[in-house]
Structures are given as C-alpha cells and as structure tokens.
LOLO-158706 format. One line per field, with one value per residue (C-alpha): residue number from 1; residue in one letter; x, y, z. Coordinates in steps of 0.2 Angstrom, whole numbers, plus 5000, padded with zeros to 4 digits. Layout:
# residues N
nr <- NUM,...
rest <- A,...
u <- X,...
v <- Y,...
w <- Z,...
//
This chain:
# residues 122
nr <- 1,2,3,4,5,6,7,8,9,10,11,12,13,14,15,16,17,18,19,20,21,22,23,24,25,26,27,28,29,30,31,32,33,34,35,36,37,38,39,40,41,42,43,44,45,46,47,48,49,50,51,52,53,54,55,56,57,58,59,60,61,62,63,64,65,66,67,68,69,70,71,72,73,74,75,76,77,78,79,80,81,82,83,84,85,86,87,88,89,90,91,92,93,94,95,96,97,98,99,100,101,102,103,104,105,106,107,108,109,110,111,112,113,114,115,116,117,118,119,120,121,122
rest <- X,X,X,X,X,X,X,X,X,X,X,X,X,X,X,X,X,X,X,X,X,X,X,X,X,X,X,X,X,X,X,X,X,X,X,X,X,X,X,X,X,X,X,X,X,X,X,X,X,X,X,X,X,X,X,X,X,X,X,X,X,X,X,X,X,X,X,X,X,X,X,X,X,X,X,X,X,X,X,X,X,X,X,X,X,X,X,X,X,X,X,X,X,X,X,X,X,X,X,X,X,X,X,X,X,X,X,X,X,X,X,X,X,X,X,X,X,X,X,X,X,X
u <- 5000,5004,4997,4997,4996,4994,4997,5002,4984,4975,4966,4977,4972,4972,4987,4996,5008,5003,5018,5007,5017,5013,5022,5022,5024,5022,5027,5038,5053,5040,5045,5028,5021,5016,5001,4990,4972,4958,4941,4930,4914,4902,4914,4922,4940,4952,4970,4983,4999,5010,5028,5038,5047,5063,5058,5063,5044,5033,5015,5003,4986,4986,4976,4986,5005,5015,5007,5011,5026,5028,5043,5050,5061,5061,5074,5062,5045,5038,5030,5026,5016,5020,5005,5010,4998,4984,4964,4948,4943,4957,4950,4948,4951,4970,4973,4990,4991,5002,5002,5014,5017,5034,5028,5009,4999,4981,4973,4965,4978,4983,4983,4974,4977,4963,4966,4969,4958,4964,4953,4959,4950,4948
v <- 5000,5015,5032,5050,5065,5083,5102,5117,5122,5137,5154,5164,5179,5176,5177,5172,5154,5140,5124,5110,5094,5077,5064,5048,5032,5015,5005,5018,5005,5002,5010,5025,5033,5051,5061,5077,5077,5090,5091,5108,5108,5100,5093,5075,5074,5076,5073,5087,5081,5064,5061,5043,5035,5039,5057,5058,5055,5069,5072,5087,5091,5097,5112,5118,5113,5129,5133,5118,5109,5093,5086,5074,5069,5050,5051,5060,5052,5071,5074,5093,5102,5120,5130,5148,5162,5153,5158,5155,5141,5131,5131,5115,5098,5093,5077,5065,5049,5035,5018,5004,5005,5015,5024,5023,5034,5030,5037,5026,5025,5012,5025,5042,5054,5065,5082,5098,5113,5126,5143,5156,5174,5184
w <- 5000,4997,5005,4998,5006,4997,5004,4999,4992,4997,4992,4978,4966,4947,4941,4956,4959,4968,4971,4979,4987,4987,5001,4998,5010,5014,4997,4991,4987,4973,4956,4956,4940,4951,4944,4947,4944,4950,4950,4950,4957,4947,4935,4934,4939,4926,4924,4924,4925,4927,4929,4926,4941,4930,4928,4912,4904,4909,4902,4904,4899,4883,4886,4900,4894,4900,4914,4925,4932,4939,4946,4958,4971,4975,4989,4997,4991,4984,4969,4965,4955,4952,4945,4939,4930,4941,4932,4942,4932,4941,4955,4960,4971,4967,4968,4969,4963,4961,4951,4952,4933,4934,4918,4917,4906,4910,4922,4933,4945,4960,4975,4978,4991,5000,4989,4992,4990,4977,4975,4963,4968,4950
//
C-alpha cells in the first residue's frame, strides 16, 4: 500500500503561483508513475499532470502545457506540481496519485490521496 498526502493548496488571486506537494509512504521501494488530477465543482475529475518514476517521461494536459510543472524527488518520496499564471477556472480539488506501473499513462491510478483545495479569487 501505498498512502498519499497533498498540501500546499489554498486561496490565491488570478494570476498568482501556487507549488502544491505530494508525500508519499508505505510502498515507496515500489517503482511510482506520480500524477496530478483535480476536479471543480460540478465537474468530473480530470488529469493534469504525470511524471515517470525515471523522471525523464513527463506528460501534461494538453490544454494547460506551459502553465504547469511537475517534478519529483524520489529520495524524498515528493511529487510537486507547480501551478503559475493561476485563472479562476482552476479552482479545484487537486489530487496526487500514484500507480505501480513506473511509467503509466492511463489514468485510473493504484493509490489516491485526500486532495487539496485550490481557489483562485479573480
């Protein structure tokens, strides 16, 4: 097993930056795909971001490629997503994930964590 907890969210103003953190532990010995999803109110969940165990493979949502930045540190179990030029429409539940498939690209992934709130103020 593995669990996952977020932080970092909050309440920021359009335009501003927001770097949320992911912990990993329990199985981290385990060879993680990482990845970001968030859901707005109302909305179903969707992916934003994923990063391979490696590193070296990094996928974004297509619509939002510039704008976020994933990265990892696995000696310290973390995954980070750094959100800059933040709009109101990205406000949002973030979530992290992990899978066991060191470079997964679906999105039905092994392990969730609880979220984290984002609200962007326009």
């Amino acid at each position: 097993q593995v669990q996952l907890v977020e932080s970092g969210g909050g309440l920021v103003q359009a335009g501003g930056s927001l770097r949320l953190s992911c912990a990993a532990s329990g199985r981290t010995s385990s060879r993680l795909t990482m990845g970001w999803f968030r859901q707005a109110p109302g909305k179903e969940r969707e992916f934003v971001a994923a990063i391979a165990w490696s590193g070296t493979s990094i996928y974004y949502r297509d619509s939002e490629k510039g704008r976020f930045t994933i990265s990892r540190d696995n000696a310290k179990n973390t995954v980070t997503l750094q959100i800059d030029s933040l709009k109101p429409e990205d406000t949002a539940i973030y979530y992290c994930a992990a899978d066991s498939n060191p470079n997964y690209r679906g999105i039905n992934y092994d392990y969730w964590g609880q979220g984290t709130q984002v609200t962007v103020s326009s």
